[in-house]
C-alpha positions as a printed Julia matrix, in Angstrom:
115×3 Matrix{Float64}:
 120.66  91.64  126.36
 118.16  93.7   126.35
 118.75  95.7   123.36
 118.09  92.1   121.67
 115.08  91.72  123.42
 113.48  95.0   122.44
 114.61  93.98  118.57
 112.63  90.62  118.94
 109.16  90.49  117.85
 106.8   88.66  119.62
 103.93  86.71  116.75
 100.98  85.79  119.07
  98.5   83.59  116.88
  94.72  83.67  117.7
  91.78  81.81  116.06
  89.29  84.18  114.01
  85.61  82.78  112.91
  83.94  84.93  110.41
  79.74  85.13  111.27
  78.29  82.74  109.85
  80.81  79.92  110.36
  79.48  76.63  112.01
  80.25  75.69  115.36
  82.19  72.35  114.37
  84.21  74.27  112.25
  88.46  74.41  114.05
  91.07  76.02  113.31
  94.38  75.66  115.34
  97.2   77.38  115.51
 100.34  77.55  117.82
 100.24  80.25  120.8
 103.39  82.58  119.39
 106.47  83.39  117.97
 109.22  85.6   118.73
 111.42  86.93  115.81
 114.22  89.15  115.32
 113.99  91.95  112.54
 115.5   90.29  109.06
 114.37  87.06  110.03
 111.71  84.52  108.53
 108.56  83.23  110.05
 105.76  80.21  109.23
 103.19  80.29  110.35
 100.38  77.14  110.32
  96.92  76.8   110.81
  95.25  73.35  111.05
  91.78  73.02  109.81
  88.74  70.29  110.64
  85.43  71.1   109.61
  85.95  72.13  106.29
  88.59  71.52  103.56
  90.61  73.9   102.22
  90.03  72.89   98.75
  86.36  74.22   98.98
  87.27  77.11  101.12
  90.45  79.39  101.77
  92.04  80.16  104.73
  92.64  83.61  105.37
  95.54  85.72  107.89
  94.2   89.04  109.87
  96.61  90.89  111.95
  96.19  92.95  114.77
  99.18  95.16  115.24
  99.62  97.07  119.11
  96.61  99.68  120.04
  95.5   99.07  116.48
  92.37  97.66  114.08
  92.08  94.28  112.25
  94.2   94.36  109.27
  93.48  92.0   106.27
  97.23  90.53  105.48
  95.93  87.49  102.57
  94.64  84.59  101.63
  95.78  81.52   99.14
  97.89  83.18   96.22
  97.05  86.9    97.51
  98.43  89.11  100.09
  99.09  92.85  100.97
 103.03  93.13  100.69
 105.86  90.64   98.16
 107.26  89.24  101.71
 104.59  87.6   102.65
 103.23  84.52  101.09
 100.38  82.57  101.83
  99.59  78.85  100.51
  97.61  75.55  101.54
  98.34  71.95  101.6
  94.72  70.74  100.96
  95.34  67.55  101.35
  96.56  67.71  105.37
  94.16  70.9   105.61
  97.02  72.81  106.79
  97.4   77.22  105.83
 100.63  78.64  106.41
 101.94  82.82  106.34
 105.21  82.87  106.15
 107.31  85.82  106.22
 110.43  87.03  104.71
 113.09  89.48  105.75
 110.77  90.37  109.08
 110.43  94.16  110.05
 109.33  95.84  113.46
 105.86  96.65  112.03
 105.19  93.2   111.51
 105.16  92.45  115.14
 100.85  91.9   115.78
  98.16  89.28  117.49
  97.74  86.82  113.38
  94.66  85.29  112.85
  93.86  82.03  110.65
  90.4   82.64  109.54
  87.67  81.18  107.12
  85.19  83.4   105.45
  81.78  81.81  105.23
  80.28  81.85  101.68
């Protein structure tokens, strides 16, 4: 119905290269997500270039008509539902996202800082 549908929230996931970053440097991600308010997301980002256990990846988010938001990297992020961690060893980054709420709904980028 489309009560439902204006509840659902729609996770579009971009790629994000910080200057600096090499051109053979990837990072993949699926296209989106849609989610209804109270439930859980994961998201993944697949890395070649680089390995994770030199450099972290981070999440951005761009919520509707707004800036660039920093959301977290490895062990560190901006709010208790949302946790970010890394298998190293298949270079893969995932957000996930507990208990989802309306102003969660954004464009998430997997990004990697250069150093």
């Amino acid at each position: 119905s489309l009560k439902n549908c204006i509840l659902c929230l729609l996770f579009t996931l971009r790629l994000l290269f910080f200057i600096g970053v090499q051109s053979d440097i990837v990072l993949s991600q699926k296209s989106s997500e849609v989610k209804k308010p109270g439930e859980s997301l994961c998201m993944t980002c697949q890395v070649s270039g680089f390995s994770l256990s030199s450099y972290s990846a981070h999440w951005i988010r761009q919520p509707p008509g707004k800036g660039l938001q920093w959301v977290g990297y490895y062990s560190k992020s901006i709010d208790s539902r949302f946790k970010v961690t890394e298998d190293s060893s298949n270079n893969l980054a995932h957000l996930d996202i507990s208990n989802v709420l309306t102003e969660d709904m954004g464009v998430y980028y997997c990004a990697r800082r250069h150093s």
